[in-house]
C-alpha positions in Angstrom: 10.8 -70.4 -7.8 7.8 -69.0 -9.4 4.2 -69.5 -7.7 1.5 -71.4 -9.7 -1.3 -70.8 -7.3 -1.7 -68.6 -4.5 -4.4 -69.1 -1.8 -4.6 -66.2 0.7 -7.4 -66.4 3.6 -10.0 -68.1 1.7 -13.4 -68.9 3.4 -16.6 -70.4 2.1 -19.9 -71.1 3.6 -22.7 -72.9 2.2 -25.8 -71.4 4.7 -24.4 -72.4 8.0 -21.9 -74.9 7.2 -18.3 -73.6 6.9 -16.6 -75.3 4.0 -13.3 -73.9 3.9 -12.1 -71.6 6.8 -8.8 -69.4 6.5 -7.2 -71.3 3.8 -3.8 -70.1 3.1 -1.8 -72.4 0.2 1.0 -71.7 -1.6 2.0 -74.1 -4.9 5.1 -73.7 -7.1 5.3 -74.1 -10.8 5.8 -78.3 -11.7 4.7 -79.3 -8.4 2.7 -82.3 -7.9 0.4 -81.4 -5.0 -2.2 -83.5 -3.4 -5.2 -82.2 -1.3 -6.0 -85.1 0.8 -8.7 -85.7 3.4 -11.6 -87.6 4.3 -15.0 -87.1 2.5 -16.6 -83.8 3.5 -12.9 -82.0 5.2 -13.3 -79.5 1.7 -10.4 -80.2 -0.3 -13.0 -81.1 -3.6 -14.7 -77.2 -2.7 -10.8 -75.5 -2.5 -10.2 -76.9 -6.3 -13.5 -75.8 -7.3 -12.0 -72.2 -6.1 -9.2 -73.0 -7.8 -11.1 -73.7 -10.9 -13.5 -70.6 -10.7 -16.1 -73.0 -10.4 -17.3 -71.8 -6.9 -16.8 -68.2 -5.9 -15.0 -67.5 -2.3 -16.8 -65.1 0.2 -13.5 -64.0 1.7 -10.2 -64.7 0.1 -7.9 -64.2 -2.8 -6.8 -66.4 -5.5 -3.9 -66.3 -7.4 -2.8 -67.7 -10.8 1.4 -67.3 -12.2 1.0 -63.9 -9.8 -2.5 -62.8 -11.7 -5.5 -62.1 -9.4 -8.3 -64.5 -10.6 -10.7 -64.4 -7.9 -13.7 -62.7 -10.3 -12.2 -64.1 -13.7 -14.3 -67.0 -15.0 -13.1 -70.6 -15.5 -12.4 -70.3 -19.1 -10.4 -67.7 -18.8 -8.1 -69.2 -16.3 -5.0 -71.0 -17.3 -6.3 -74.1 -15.6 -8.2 -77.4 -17.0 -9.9 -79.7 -14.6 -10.5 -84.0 -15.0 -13.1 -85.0 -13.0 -14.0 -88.4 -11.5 -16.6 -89.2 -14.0 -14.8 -88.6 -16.9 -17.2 -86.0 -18.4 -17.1 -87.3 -22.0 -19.7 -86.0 -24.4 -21.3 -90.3 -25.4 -22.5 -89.1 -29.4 -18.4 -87.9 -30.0 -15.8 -90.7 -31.0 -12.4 -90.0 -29.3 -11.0 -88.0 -31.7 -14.1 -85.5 -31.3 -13.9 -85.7 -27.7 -10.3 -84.6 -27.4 -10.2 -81.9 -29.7 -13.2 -80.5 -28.7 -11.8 -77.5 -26.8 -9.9 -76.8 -30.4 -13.4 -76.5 -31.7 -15.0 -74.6 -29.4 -11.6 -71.4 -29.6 -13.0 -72.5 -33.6 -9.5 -73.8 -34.5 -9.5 -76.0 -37.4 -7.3 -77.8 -40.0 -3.8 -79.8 -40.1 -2.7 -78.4 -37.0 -5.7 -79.6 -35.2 -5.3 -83.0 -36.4 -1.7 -83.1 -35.4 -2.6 -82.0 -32.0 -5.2 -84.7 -31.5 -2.6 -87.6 -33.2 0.5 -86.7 -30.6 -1.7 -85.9 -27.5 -3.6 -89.2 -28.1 0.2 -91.1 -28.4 1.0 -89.2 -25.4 -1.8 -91.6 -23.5 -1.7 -94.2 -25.7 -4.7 -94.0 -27.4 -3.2 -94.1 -30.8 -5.8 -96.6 -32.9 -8.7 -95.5 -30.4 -9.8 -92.1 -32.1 -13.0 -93.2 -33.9 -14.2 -95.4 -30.9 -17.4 -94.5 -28.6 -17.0 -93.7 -24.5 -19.4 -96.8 -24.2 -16.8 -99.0 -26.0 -14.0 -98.0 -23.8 -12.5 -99.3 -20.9 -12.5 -97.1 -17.5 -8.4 -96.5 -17.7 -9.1 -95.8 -21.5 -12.1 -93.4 -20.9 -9.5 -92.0 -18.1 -6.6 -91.3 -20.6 -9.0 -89.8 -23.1 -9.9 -86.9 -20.6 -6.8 -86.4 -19.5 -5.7 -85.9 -23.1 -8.5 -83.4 -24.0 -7.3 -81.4 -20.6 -3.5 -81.8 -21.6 -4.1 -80.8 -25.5 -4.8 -77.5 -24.3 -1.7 -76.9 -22.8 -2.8 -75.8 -19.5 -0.2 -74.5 -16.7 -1.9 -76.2 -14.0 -4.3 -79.4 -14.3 -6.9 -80.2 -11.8 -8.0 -83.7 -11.0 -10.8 -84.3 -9.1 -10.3 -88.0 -7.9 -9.9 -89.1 -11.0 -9.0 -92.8 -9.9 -11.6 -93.2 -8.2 -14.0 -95.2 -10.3 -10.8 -97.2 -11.1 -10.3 -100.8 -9.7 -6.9 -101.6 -7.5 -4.5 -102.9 -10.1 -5.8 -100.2 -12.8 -5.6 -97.5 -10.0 -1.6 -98.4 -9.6 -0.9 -98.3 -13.0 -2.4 -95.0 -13.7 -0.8 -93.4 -10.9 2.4 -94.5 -12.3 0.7 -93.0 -15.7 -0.2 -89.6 -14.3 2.9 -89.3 -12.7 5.0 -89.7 -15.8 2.5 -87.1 -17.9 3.3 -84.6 -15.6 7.2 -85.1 -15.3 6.6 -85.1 -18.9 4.9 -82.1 -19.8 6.4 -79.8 -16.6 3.2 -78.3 -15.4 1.7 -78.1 -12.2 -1.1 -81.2 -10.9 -2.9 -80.0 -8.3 -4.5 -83.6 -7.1 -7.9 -84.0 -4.9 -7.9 -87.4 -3.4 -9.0 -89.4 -0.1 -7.1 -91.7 -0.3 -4.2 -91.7 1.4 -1.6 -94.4 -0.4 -2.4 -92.6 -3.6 -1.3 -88.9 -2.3 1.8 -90.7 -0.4 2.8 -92.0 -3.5 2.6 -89.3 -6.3 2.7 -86.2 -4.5 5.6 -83.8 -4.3 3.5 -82.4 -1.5 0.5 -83.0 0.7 -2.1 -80.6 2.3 -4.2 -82.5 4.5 -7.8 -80.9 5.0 -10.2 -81.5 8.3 -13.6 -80.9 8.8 -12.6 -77.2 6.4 -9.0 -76.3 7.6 -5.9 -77.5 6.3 -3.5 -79.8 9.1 -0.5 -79.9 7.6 0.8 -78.7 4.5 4.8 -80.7 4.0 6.2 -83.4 1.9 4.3 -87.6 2.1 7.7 -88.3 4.4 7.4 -85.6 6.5 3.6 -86.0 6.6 4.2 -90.0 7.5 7.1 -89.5 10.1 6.5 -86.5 11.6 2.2 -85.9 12.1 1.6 -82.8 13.3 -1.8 -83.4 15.6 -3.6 -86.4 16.1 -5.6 -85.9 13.1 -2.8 -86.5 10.9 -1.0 -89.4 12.6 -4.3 -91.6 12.6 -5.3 -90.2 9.2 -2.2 -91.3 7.3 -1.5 -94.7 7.3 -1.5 -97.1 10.7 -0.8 -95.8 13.6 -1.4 -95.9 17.0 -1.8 -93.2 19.4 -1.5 -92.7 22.7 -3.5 -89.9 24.2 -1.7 -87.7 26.9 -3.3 -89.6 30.1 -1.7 -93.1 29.0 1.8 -91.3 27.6 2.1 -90.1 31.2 0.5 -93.2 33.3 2.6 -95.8 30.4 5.4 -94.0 29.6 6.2 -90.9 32.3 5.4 -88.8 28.6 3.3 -85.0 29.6 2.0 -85.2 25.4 0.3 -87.9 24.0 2.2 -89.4 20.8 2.0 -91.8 18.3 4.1 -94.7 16.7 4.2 -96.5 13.6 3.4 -100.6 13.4 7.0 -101.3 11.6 8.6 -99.5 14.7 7.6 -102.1 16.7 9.4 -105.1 17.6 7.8 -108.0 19.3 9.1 -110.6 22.1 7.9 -113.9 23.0 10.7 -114.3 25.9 12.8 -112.3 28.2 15.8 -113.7 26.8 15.3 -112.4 23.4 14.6 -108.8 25.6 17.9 -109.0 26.5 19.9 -107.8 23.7 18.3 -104.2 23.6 20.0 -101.2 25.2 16.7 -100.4 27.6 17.7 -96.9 28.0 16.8 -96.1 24.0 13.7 -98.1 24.2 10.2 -98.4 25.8 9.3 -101.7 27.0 5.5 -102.7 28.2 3.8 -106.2 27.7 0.6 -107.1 25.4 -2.3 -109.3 24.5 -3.2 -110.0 21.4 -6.8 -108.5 20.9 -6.5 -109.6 17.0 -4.3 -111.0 14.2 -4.7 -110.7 10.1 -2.6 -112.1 7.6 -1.9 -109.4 5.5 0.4 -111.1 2.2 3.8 -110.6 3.7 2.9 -109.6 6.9 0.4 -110.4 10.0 -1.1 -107.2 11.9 -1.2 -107.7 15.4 -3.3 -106.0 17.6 -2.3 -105.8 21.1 -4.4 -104.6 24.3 -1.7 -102.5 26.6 -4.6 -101.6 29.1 -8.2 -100.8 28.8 -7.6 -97.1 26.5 -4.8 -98.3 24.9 -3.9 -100.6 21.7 -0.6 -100.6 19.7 -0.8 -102.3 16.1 2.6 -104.1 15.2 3.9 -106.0 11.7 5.9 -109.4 11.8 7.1 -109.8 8.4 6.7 -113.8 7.5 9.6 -113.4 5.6 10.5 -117.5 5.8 7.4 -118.5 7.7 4.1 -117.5 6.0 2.1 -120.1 8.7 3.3 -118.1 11.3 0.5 -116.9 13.4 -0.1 -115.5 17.1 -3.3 -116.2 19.0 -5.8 -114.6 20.6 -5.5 -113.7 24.1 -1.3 -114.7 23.9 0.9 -112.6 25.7 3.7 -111.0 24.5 6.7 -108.3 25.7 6.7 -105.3 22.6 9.1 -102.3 22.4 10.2 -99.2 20.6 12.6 -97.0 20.3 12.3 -93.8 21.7 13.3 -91.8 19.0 10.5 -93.1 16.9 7.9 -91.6 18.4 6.3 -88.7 17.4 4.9 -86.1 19.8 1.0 -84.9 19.1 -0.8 -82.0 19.9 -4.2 -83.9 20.4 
């Protein structure tokens, strides 16, 4: 399959501060790939390399096999939406998407037409002569993604563009931008923190630390299988188990982690009985703490004085159900779902 973007060694500094170090990133045409990481691990800096917007001191960047490391942002095949929208407040929506027309001095019908099926694309139709300051957040949201689309770029950039965005909104966009970009077949190359959002849309994940990229693979792969402790607490909940309590716990030489739905829980030894011991690890807990979480409770338990395992009990049936503080209780896994770290 053809390559959309090409990173090769890429490094960039700022003074003494080492925003990107050794970047290597390879992205296939229609691919829906997230950069994920906390705020300051350099995944915002990599799209502005992407974009031309910031200029690598080591490195090469590629676009559709084309060398772009020195070529100016306009005259890369690429169109970025930023968090803040970036809409000009004097233009209506009609001027605001079709501004990039204007500015290649394109006029006429076919302009029109453009602006009419890319704003029914987002479903903006109706909204054209409106204001930013008399649109909703999604609404301003669609109306920059329609000026980026309307230039029929081969890869869009978003720059946490949900951000701003409350919870329910958030959803229904990512359901939103997903469908534009099945629909138009072009690559999204996504910047986000947060980690549901990436886990969700993405066809792939690179998750960036502190300048470096983890671990490049797909949101199940990146869930089940973390490939350093980084990852494993980074994505989702987890709880790890660092190499001295795998070995003084468990008889384990690495340190691992498992995942809370992996856990079962046991208020008697007679319900311990069923399980085949051999496939499972057995130890006791105390419950340090205990959240009602909708369909679920989070339980916290205390295994020893470095160690704490979070587990779900689905209140499927029994939404009082609770477990107090300080109660003791017999949890297990199964050994297969564990998942070796290199700390």
């Amino acid at each position: 399959m053809l390559n959309a973007l090409k990173l090769s060694d890429i490094n960039k500094s700022y003074g003494l501060i080492k925003a990107l170090i050794n970047i290597n990133l390879t992205i296939e045409d229609g691919e829906f790939f997230s950069l994920l990481g906390p705020s300051g691990s350099g995944k915002t800096t990599c799209l502005k390399v992407i974009a031309g917007f910031e200029s690598p001191d080591q490195g090469e960047v590629s676009i559709f096999d084309q060398i772009v490391t020195n070529i100016p942002p306009f005259k890369r095949q690429v169109n970025t939406v930023f968090q803040d929208y970036a809409l000009f407040p004097h233009m209506n929506v009609r001027q605001n998407v079709g501004y990039s027309l204007k500015v290649k001095k394109l006029k006429g019908e076919a302009v029109e037409k453009a602006i009419d099926e890319i704003l029914e694309v987002v479903n903006l139709n109706g909204y054209g002569l409106r204001k930013p300051s008399e649109l909703s957040g999604g609404q301003r949201q669609r109306v920059a993604l329609a000026r980026a689309l309307i230039n029929k770029p081969k890869i869009l950039l978003l720059d946490e563009p949900l951000g701003a965005l409350d919870l329910k909104l958030r959803e229904k966009m990512q359901i939103e931008l997903k469908n534009l970009q099945r629909q138009f077949k072009i690559t999204f190359i996504y910047v986000t923190h947060d980690q549901q959002e990436a886990l969700s849309m993405s066809d792939r994940i690179a998750v960036f630390n502190e300048g470096k990229i983890e671990q490049i693979d797909t949101p199940a792969n990146i869930y089940s299988k973390p490939i350093n402790s980084f990852v494993a607490d980074f994505i989702g909940t987890t709880s790890i188990f660092k190499k001295e309590s795998a070995l003084k716990l468990f008889g384990l030489e690495k340190a691992f982690s498992i995942r809370p739905e992996n856990i079962l829980i046991f208020e008697t030894e007679k319900e311990l009985a069923r399980l085949n011991k051999d496939e499972y690890f057995v130890t006791s807990g105390i419950v340090a703490d205990c959240q009602f979480q909708g369909s679920h409770l989070r339980i916290t338990y205390s295994i020893d004085a470095k160690s704490k395992v979070s587990a779900f009990k689905s209140l499927e049936g029994n939404i009082n159900q609770k477990y107090d503080v300080n109660s003791k209780h017999i949890i297990a896994w199964k050994k297969s779902d564990i998942t070796s770290l290199n700390e």
